[in-house]
N, CA and C atoms as an extended XYZ file, in Angstrom:
261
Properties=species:S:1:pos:R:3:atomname:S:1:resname:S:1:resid:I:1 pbc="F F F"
N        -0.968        6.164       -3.465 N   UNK     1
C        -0.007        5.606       -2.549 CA  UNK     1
C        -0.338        5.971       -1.109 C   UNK     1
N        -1.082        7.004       -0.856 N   UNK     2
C        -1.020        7.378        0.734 CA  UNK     2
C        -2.444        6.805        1.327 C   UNK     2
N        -3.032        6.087        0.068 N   UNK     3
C        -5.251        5.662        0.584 CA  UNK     3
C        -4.217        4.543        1.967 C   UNK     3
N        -2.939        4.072        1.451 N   UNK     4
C        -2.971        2.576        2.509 CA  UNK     4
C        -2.719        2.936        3.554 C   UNK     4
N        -1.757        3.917        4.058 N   UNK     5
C        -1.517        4.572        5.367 CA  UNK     5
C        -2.868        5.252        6.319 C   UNK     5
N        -3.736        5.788        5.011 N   UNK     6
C        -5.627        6.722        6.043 CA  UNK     6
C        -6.257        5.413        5.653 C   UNK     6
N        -6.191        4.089        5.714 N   UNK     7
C        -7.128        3.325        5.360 CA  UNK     7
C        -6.646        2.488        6.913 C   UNK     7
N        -5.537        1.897        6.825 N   UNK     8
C        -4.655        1.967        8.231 CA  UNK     8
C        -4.786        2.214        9.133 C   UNK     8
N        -4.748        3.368        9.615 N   UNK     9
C        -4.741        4.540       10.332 CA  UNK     9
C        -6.464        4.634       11.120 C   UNK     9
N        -7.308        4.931        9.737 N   UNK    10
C        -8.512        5.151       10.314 CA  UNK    10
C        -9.199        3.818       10.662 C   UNK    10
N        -8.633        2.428       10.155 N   UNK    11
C        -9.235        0.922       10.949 CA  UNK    11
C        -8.796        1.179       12.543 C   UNK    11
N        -7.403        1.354       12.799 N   UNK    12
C        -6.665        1.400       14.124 CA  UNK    12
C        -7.512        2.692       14.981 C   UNK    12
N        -8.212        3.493       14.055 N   UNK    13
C        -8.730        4.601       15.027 CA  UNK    13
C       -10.153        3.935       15.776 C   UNK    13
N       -10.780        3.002       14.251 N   UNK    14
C       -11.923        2.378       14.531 CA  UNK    14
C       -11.980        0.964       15.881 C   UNK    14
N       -11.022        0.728       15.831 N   UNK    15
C       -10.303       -0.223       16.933 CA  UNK    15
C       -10.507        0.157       17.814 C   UNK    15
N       -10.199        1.354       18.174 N   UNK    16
C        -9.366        1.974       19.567 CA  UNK    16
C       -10.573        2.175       19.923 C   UNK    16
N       -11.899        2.714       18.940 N   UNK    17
C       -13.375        3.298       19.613 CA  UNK    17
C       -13.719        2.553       20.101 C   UNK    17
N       -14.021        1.289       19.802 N   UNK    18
C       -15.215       -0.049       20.322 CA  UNK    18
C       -14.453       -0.547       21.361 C   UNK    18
N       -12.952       -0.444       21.312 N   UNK    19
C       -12.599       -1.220       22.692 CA  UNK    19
C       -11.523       -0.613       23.596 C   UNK    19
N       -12.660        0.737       24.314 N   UNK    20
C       -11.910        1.846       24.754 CA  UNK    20
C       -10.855        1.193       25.841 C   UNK    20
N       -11.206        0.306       26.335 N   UNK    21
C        -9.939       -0.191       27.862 CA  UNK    21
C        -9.118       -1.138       27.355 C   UNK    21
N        -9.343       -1.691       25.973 N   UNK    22
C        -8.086       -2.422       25.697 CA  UNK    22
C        -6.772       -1.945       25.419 C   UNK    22
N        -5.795       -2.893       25.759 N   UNK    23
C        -4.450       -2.617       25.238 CA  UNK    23
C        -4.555       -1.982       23.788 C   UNK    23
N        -4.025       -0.919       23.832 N   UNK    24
C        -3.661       -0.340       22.195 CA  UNK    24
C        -2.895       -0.622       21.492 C   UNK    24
N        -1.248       -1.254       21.528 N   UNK    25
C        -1.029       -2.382       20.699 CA  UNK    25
C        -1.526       -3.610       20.369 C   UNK    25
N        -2.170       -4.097       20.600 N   UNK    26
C        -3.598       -5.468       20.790 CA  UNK    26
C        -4.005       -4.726       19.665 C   UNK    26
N        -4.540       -3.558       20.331 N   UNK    27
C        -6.289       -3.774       18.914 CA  UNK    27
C        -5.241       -2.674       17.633 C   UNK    27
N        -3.939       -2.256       17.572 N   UNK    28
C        -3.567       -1.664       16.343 CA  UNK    28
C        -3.050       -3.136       15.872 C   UNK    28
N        -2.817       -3.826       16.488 N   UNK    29
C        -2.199       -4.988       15.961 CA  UNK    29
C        -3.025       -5.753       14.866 C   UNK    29
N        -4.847       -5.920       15.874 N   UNK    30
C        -5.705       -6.339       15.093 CA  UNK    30
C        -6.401       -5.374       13.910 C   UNK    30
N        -6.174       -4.273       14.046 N   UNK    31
C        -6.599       -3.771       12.912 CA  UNK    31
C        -5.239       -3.919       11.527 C   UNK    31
N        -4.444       -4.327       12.195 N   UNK    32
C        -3.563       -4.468       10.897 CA  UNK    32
C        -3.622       -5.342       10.104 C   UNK    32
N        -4.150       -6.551       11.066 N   UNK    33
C        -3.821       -8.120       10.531 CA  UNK    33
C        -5.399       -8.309        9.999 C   UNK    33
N        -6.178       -7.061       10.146 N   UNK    34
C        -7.939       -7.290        9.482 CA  UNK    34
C        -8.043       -6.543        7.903 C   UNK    34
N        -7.214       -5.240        7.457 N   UNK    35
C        -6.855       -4.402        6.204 CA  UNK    35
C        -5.430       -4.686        5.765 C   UNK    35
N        -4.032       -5.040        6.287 N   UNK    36
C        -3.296       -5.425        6.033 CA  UNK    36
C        -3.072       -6.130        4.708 C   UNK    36
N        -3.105       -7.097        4.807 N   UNK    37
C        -3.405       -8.366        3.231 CA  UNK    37
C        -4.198       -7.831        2.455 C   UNK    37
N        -5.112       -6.909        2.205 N   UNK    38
C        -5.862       -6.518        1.271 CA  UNK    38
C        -5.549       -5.299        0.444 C   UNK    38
N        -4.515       -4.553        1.373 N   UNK    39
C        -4.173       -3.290        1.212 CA  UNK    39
C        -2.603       -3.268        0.591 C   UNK    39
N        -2.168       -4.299        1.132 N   UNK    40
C        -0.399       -4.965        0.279 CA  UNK    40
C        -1.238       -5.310       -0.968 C   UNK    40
N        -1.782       -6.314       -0.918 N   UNK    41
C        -2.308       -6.875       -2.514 CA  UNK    41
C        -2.883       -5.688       -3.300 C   UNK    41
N        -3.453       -4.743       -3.175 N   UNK    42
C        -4.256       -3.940       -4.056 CA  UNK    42
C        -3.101       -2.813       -4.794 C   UNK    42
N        -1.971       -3.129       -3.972 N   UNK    43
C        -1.438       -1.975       -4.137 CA  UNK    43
C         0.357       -2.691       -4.863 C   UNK    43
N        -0.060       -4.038       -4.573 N   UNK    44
C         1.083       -4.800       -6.095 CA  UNK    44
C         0.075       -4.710       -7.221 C   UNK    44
N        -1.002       -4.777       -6.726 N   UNK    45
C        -1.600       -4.912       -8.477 CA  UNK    45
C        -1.593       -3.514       -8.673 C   UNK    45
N        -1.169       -2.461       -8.765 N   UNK    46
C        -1.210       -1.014       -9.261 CA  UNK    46
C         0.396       -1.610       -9.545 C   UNK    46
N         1.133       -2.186       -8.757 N   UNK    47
C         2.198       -1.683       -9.564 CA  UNK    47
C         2.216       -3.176      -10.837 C   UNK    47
N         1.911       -3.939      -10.344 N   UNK    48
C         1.788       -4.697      -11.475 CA  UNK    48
C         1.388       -4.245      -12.755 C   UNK    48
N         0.283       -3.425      -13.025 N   UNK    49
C        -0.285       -2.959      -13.955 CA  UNK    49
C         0.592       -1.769      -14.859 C   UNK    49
N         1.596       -1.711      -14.512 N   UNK    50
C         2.735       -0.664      -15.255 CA  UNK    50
C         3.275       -1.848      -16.056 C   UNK    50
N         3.443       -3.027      -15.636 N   UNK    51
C         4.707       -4.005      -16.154 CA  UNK    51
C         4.728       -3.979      -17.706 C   UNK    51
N         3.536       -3.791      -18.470 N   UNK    52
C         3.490       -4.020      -19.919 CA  UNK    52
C         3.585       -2.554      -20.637 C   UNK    52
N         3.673       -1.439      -20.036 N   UNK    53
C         4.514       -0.315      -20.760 CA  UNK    53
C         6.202       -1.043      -20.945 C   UNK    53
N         6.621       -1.883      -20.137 N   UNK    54
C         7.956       -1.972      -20.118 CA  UNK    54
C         8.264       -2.833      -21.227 C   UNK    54
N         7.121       -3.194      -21.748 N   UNK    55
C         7.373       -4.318      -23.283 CA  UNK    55
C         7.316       -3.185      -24.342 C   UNK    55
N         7.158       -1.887      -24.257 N   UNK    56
C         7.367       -0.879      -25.289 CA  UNK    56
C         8.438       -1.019      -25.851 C   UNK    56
N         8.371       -0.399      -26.845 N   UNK    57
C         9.952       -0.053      -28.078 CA  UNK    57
C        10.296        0.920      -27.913 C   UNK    57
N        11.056        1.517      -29.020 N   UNK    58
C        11.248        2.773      -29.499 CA  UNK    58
C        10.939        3.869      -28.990 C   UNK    58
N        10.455        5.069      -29.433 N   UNK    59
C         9.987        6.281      -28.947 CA  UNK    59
C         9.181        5.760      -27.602 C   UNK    59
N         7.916        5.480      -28.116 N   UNK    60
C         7.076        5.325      -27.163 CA  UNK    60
C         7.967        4.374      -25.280 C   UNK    60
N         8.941        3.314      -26.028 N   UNK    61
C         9.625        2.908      -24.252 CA  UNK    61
C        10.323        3.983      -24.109 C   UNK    61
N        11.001        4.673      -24.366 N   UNK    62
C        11.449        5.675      -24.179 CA  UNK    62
C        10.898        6.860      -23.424 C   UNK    62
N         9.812        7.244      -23.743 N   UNK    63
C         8.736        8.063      -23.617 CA  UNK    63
C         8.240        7.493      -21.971 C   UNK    63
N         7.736        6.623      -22.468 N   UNK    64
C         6.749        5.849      -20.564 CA  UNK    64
C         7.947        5.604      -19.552 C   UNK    64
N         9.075        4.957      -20.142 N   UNK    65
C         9.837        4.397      -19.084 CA  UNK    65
C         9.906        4.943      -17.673 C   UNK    65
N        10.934        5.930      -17.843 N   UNK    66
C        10.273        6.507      -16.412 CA  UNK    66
C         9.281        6.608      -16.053 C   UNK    66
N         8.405        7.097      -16.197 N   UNK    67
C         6.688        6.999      -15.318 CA  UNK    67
C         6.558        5.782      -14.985 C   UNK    67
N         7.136        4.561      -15.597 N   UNK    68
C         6.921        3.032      -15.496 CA  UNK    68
C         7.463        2.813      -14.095 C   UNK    68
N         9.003        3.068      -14.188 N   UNK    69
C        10.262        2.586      -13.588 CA  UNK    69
C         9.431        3.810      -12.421 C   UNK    69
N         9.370        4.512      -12.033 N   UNK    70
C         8.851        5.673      -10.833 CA  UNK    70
C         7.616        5.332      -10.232 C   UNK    70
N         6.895        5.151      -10.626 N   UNK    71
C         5.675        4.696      -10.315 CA  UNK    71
C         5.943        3.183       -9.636 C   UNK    71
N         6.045        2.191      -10.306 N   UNK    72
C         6.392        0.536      -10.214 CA  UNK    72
C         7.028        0.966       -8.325 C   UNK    72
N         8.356        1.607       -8.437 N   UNK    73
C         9.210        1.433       -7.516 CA  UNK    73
C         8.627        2.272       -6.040 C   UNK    73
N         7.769        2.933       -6.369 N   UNK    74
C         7.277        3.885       -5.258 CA  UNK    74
C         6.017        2.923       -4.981 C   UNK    74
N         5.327        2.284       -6.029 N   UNK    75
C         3.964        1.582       -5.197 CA  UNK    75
C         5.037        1.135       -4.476 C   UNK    75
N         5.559       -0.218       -5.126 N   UNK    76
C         6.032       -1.122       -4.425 CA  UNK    76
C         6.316       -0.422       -2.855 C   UNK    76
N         7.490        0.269       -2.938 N   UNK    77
C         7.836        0.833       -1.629 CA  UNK    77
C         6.833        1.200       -0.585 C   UNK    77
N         5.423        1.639       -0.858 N   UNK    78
C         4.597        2.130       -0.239 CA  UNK    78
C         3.999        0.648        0.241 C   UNK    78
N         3.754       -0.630       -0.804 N   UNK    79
C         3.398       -1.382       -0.369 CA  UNK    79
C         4.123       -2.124        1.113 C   UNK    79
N         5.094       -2.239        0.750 N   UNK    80
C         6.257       -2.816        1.942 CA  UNK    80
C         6.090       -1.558        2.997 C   UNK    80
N         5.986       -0.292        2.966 N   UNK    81
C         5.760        0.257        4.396 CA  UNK    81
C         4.454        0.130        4.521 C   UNK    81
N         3.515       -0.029        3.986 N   UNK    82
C         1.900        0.205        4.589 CA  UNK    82
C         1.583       -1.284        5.103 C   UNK    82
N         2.496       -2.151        5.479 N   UNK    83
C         2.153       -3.155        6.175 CA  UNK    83
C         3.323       -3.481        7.662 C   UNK    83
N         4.364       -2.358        7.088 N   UNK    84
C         5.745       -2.242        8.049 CA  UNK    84
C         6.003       -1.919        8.688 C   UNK    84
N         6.057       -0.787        8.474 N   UNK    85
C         5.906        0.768        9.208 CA  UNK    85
C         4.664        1.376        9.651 C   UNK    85
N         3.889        1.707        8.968 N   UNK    86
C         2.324        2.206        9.790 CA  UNK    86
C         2.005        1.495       10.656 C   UNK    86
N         1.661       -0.118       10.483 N   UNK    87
C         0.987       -0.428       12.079 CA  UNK    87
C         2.097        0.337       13.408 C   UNK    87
């Protein structure tokens, strides 16, 4: 959950090097809108990939659920700030 925030972070740092006199909202802007979309998507498909513990039964749904339901709800969340909040 935290690769999308130093993946972020270190594009906007890479920004700021090559175009030392530009506006710095400009180039964090453009580093968002260049890792942005790739970094939301990679990180629904992690939570996507929980969805079929939730077709479990018995012991075993019982057993995963939470890790399912915790996991699912925290990518997600991380996804919606690592395109929200960090830039």
């Amino acid at each position: 959950m935290m690769d999308a925030p130093v993946v972020m972070i270190e594009n906007m740092h890479k920004h700021l090097e090559r175009e030392s006199g530009a506006d710095p909202w400009a180039a964090a802007m453009a580093a968002a809108e260049e890792v942005g979309p790739a970094l939301f998507f990679s990180l629904i498909i992690i939570a996507v990939s929980f969805l079929p513990v939730f077709a479990l039964g018995g012991e075993e749904g019982k057993l995963f659920a939470p890790l399912a339901f915790t996991k699912t709800f925290s990518v997600a969340a991380a996804a919606m700030l690592s395109v929200t909040l960090v830039p």
